[in-house]
DRENDO-1510 file (C-alpha; in Angstrom, 1 decimal, always signed):
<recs>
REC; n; res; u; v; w
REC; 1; UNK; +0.8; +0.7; +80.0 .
REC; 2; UNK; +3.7; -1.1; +82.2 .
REC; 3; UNK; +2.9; -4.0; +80.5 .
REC; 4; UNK; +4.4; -2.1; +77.4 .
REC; 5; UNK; +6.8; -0.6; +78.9 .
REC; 6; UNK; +8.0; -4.2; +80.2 .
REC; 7; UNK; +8.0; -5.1; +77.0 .
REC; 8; UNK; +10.1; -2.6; +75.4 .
REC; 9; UNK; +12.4; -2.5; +77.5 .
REC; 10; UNK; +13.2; -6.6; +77.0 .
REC; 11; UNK; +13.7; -5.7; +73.2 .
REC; 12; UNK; +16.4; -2.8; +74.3 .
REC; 13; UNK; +18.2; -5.5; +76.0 .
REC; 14; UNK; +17.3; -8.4; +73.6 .
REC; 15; UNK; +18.9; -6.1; +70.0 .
REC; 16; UNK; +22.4; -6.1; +71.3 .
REC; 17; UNK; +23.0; -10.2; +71.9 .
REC; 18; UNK; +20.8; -10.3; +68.3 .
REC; 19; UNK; +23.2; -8.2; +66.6 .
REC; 20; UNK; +26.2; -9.8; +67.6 .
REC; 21; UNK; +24.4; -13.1; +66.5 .
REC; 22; UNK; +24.1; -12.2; +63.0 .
REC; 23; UNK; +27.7; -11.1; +62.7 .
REC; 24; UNK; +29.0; -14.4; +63.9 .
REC; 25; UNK; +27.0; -16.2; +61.7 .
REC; 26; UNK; +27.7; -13.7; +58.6 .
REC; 27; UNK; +31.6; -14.3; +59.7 .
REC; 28; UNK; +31.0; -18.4; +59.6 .
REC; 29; UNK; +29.0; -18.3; +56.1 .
REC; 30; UNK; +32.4; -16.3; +55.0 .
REC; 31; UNK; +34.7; -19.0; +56.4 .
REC; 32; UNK; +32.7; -21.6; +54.9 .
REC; 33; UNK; +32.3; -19.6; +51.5 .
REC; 34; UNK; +36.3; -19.6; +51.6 .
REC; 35; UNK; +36.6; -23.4; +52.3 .
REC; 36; UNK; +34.3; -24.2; +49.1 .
REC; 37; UNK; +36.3; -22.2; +46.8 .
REC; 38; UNK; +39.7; -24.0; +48.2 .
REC; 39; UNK; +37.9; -27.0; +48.2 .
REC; 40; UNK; +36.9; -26.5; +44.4 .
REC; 41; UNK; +40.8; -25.0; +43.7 .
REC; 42; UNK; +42.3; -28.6; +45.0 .
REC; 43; UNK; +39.7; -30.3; +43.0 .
REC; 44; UNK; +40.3; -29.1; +39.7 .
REC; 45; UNK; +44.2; -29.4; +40.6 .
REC; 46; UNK; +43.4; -32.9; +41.0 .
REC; 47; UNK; +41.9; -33.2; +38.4 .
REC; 48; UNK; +44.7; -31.8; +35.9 .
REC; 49; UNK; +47.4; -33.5; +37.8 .
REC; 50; UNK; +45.4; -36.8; +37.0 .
REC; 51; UNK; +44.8; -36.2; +32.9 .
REC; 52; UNK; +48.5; -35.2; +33.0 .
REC; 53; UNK; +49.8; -38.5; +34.5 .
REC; 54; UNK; +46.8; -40.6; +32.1 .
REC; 55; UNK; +48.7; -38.7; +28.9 .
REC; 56; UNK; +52.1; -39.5; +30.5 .
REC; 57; UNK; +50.8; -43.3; +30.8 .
REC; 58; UNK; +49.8; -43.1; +27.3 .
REC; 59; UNK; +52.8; -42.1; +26.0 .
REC; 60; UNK; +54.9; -44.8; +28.0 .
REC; 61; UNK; +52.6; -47.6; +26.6 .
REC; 62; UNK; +53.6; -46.2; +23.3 .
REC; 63; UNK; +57.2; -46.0; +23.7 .
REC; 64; UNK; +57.0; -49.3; +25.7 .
REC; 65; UNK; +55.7; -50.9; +22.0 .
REC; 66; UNK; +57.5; -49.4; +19.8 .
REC; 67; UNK; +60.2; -50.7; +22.0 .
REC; 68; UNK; +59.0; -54.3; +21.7 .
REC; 69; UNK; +58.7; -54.0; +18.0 .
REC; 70; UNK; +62.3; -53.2; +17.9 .
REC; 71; UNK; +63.6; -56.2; +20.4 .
REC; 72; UNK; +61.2; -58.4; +18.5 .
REC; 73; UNK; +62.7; -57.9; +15.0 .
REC; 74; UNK; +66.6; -58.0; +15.9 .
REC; 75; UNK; +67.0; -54.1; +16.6 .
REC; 76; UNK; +70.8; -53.2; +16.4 .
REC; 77; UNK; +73.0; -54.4; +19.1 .
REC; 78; UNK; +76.0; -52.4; +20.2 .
REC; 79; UNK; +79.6; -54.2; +19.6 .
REC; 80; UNK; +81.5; -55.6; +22.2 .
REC; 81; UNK; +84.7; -54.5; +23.3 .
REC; 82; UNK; +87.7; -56.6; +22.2 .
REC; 83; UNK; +89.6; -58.4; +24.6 .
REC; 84; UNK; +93.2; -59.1; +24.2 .
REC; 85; UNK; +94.1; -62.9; +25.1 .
REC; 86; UNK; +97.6; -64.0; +26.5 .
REC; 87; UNK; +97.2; -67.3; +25.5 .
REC; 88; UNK; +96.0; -68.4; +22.2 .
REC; 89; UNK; +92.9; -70.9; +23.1 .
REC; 90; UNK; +91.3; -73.8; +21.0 .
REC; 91; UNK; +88.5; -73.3; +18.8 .
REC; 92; UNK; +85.6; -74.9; +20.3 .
REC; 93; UNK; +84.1; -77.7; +18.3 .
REC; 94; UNK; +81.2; -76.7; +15.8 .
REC; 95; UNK; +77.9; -78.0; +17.3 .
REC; 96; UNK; +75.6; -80.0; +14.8 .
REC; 97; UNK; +72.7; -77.8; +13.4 .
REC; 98; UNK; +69.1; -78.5; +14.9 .
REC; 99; UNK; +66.8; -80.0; +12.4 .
REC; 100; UNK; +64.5; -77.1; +11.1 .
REC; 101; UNK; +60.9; -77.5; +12.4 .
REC; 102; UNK; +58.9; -76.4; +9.5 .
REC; 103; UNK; +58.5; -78.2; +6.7 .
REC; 104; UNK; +60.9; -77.9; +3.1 .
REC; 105; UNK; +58.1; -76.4; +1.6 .
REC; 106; UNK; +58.1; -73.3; +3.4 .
REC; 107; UNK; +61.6; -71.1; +2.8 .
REC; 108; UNK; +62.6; -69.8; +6.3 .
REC; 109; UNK; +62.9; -65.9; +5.7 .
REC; 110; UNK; +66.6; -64.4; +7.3 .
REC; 111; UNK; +66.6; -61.7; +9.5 .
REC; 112; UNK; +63.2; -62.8; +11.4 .
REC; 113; UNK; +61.5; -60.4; +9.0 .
REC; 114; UNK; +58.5; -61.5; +7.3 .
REC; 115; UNK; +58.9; -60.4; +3.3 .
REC; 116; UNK; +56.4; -60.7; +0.6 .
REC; 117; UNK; +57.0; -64.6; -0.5 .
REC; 118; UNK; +56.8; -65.7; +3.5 .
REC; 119; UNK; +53.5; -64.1; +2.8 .
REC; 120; UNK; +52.8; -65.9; -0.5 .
REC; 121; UNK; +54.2; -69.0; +0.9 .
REC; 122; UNK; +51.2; -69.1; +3.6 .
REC; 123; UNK; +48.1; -69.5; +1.0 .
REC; 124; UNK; +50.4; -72.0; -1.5 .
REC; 125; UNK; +52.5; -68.9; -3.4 .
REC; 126; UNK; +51.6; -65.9; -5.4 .
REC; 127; UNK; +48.3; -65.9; -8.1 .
REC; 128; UNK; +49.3; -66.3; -11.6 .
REC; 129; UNK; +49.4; -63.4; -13.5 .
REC; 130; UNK; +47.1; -62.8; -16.7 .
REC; 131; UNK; +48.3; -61.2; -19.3 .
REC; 132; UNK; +46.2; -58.5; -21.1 .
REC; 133; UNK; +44.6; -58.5; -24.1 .
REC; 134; UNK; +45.0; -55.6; -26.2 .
REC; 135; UNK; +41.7; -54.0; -27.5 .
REC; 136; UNK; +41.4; -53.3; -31.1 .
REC; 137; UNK; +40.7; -50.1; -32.6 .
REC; 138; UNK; +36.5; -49.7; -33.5 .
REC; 139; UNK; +35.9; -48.1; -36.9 .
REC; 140; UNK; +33.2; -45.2; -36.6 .
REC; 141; UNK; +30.5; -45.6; -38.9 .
REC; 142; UNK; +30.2; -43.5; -41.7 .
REC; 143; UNK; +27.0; -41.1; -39.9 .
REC; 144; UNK; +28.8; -40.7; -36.9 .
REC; 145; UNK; +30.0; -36.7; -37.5 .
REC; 146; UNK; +26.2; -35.3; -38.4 .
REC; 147; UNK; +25.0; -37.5; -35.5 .
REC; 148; UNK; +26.0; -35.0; -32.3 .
REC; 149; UNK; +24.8; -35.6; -29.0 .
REC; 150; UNK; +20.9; -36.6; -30.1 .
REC; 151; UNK; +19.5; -39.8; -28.1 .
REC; 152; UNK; +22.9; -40.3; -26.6 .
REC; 153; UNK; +22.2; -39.7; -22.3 .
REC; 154; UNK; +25.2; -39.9; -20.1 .
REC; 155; UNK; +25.0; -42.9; -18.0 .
REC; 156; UNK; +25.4; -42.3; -14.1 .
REC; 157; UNK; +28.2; -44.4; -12.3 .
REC; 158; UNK; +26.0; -47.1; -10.3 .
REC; 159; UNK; +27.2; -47.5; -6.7 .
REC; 160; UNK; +28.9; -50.5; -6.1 .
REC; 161; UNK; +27.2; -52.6; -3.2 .
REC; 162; UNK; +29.3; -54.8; -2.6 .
REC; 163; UNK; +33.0; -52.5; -2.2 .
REC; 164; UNK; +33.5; -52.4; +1.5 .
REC; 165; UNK; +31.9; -49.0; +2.9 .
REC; 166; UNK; +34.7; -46.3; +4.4 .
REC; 167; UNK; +34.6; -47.0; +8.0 .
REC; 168; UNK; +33.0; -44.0; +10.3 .
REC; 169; UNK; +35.3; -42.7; +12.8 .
REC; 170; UNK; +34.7; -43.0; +16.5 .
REC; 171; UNK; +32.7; -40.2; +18.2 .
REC; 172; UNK; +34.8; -39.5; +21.1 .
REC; 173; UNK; +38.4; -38.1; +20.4 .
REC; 174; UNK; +38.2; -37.5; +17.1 .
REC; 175; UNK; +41.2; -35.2; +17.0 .
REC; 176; UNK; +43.2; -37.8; +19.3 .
REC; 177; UNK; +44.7; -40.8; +18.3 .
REC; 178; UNK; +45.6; -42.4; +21.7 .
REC; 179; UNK; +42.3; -41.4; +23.3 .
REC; 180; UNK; +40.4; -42.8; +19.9 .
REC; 181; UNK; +42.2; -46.0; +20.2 .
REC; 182; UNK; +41.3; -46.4; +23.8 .
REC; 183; UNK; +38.0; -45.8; +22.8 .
REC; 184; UNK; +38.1; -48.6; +20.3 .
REC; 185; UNK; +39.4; -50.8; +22.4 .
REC; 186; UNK; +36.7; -50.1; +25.3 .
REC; 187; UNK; +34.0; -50.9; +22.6 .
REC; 188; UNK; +36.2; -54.5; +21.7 .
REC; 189; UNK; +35.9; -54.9; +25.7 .
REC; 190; UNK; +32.8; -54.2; +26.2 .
REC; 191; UNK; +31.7; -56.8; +23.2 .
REC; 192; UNK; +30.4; -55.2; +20.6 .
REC; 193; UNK; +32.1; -56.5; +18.0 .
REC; 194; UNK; +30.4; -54.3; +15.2 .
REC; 195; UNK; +31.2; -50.7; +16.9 .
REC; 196; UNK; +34.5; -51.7; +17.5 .
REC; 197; UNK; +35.7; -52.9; +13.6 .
REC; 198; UNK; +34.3; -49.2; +12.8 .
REC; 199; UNK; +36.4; -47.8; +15.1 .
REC; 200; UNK; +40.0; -49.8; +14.5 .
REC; 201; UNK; +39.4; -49.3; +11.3 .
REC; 202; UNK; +38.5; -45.7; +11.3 .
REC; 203; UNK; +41.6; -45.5; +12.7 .
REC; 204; UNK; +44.2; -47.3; +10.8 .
REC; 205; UNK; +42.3; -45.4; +7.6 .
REC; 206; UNK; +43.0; -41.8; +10.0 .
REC; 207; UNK; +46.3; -43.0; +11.4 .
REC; 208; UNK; +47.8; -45.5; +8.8 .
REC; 209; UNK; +51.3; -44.4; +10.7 .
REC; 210; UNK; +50.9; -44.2; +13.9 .
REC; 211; UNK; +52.6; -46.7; +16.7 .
REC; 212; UNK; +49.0; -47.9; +16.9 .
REC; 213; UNK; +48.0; -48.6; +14.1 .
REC; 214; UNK; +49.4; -52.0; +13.5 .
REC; 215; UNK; +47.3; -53.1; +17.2 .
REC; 216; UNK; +44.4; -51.5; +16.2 .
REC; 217; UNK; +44.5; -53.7; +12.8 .
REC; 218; UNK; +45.1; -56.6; +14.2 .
REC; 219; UNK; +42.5; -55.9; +17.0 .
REC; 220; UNK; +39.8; -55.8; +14.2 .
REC; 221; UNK; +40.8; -59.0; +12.7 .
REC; 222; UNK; +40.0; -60.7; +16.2 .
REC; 223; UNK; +36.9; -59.0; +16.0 .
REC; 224; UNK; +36.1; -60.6; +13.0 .
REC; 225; UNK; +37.4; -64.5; +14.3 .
REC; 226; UNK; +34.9; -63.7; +17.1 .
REC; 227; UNK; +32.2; -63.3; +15.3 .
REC; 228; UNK; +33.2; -66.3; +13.0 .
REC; 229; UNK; +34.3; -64.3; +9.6 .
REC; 230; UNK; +36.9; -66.0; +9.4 .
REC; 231; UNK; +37.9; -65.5; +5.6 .
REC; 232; UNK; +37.8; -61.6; +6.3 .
REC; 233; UNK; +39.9; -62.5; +9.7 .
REC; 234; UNK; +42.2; -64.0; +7.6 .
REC; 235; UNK; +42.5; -61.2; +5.3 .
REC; 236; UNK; +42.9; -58.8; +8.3 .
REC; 237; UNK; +45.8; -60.7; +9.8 .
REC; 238; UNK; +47.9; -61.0; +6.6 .
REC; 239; UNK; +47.7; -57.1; +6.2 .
REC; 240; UNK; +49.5; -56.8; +10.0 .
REC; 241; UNK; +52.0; -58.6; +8.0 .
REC; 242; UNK; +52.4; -57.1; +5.2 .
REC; 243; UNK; +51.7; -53.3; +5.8 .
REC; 244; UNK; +53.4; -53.5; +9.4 .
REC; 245; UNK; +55.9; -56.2; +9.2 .
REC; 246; UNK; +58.3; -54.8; +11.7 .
REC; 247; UNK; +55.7; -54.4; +14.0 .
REC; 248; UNK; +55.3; -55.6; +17.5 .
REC; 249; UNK; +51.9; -57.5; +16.2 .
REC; 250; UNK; +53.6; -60.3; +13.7 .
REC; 251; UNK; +53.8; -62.8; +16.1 .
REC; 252; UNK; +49.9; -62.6; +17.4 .
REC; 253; UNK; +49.1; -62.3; +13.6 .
REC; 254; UNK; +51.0; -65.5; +12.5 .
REC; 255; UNK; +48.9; -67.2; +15.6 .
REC; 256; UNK; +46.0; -66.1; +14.9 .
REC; 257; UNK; +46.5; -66.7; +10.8 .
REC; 258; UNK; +47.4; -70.7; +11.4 .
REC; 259; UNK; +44.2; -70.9; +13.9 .
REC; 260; UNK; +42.2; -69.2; +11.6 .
REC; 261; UNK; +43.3; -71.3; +8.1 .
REC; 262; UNK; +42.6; -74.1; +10.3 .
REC; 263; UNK; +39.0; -73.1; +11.2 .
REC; 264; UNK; +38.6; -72.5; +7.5 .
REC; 265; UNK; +39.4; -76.4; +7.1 .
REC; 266; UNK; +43.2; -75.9; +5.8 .
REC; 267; UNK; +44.7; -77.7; +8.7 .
REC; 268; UNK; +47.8; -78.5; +7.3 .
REC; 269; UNK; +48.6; -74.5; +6.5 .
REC; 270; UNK; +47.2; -74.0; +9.6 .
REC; 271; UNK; +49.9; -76.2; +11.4 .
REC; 272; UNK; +52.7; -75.3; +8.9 .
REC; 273; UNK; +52.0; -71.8; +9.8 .
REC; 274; UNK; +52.2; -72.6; +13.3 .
REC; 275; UNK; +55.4; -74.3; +13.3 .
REC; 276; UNK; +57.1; -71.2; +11.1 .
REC; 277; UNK; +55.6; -69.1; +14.3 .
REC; 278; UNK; +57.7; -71.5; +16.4 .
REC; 279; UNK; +61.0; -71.4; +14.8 .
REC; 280; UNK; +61.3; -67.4; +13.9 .
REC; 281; UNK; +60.0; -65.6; +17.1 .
REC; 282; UNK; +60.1; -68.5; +19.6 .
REC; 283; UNK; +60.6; -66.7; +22.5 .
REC; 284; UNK; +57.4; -65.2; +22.3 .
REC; 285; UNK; +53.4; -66.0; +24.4 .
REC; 286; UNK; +52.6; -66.3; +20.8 .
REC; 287; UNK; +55.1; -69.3; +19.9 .
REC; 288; UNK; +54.3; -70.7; +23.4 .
REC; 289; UNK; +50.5; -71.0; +22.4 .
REC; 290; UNK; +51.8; -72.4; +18.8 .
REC; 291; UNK; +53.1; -75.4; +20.4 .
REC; 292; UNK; +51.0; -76.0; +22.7 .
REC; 293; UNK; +48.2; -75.7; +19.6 .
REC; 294; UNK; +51.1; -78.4; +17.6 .
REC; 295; UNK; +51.3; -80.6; +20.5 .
REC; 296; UNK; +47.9; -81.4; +20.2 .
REC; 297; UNK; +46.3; -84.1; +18.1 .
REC; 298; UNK; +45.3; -83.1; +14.8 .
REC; 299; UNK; +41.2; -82.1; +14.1 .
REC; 300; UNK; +40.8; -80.8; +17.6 .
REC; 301; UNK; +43.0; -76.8; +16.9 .
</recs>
């Protein structure tokens, strides 16, 4: 019996500290409860602030192109102010003309544009056209009224093989062009070449207009050098040209057009093509790697 009493009366002292225990600890599980959600609140503030900035990156790439196009095909320069001279002052003498670079057999387009027979002048001029032949008028034989629709079956269109399947568009971003681009491009990165001429395709077929599209283009015609096609390369890089011919992409697409006639064993094109590179945009990496390609001995481009 004082045993229990002993007892009991160490649990009337003990209940007090245990209370206050538990209340310090319920107060620290609500400090640490309010941490986590402020914690999670910066987080996801973090996380906005950085997709915000990504989309305000994206949108100075694009400008920063379409700015490029501009400077690279002669974009309208402001006039200068006149200046009123005391003194009349002599005329400078004319200096002589440099000799042009490519060849006379080439017209050099004005304006640093490329037109339609720049383009015709890089595979030897325009295809011949054929002129029609007018179909004569069948006579119906004489049965043909009472005949009506017996033994004669409608014959279903046959798909044709070998037309060029409509590319599928990328997964990701299907409702985004810039994020669909960047997709495409992380698949030409990455290497695989066959997921990638989907996508660029997909989206010059999507976005035939946008800022990108001329890039995206010209990016799946250097899929197709890579992985040797180089007749369908070729065909790639001379619709940069012609569908986006103010484009910031003409000058890669001329390079890549001479190295590509050359792999195809037209060498001469190849180096004629090169040089017109050269002379209209010379200030640009892709004239630079034109003459360094020029300045090397023929058979080895």
């Amino acid at each position: 019996m004082p045993r229990l009493l002993v007892i009991m009366a160490a649990v009337a002292v003990c209940l007090p500290a245990w209370g206050c225990g538990g209340a310090k600890q319920a107060q620290v599980d609500d400090g640490f409860t309010r941490v986590q959600r402020e914690l999670r609140g910066l987080r996801d503030a973090y996380e906005a602030q950085s997709r915000r900035l990504e989309t305000l990156q994206d949108r100075l790439a694009l400008v920063e192109d379409q700015l490029e196009a501009r400077a690279l095909h002669g974009a309208p320069v402001p006039q200068r102010l006149p200046v009123v001279r005391l003194t009349p002052e002599r005329a400078p003498a004319p200096r002589p003309a440099p000799p042009p670079v490519v060849s006379a057999a080439i017209p050099e387009p004005a304006g640093g544009s490329i037109t339609q027979a720049d383009i015709d002048a890089l595979d030897g001029g325009p295809a011949p056209r054929r002129r029609a032949r007018r179909r004569k008028a069948v006579t119906p034989p004489a049965n043909a009224a009472r005949a009506g629709n017996i033994g004669v079956s409608r014959i279903a269109p046959q798909p044709d093989f070998d037309a060029p399947r409509p590319p599928t568009p990328p997964a990701a971003a299907a409702d985004d062009p810039i994020a669909a681009f960047k997709a495409a491009e992380a698949r030409y990165r990455s290497g695989d070449l066959p997921a990638a001429i989907r996508a660029f395709d997909a989206f010059v077929a999507r976005w035939p207009k946008h800022g990108y599209a001329d890039n995206a283009l010209y990016l799946s015609g250097r899929c197709r050098y890579a992985r040797a096609e180089y007749a369908e390369a070729l065909a790639v890089f001379r619709r940069v040209l012609t569908t986006y011919p103010t484009g910031n992409q003409v000058p890669d697409a001329l390079l890549m057009i001479g190295l590509t006639q050359s792999r195809l064993g037209r060498v001469a094109e190849g180096r004629e093509t090169l040089a017109r590179l050269r002379s209209m945009y010379p200030d640009t990496s892709a004239a630079r790697q034109a003459a360094a390609e020029l300045d090397r001995p023929q058979g080895r481009m």
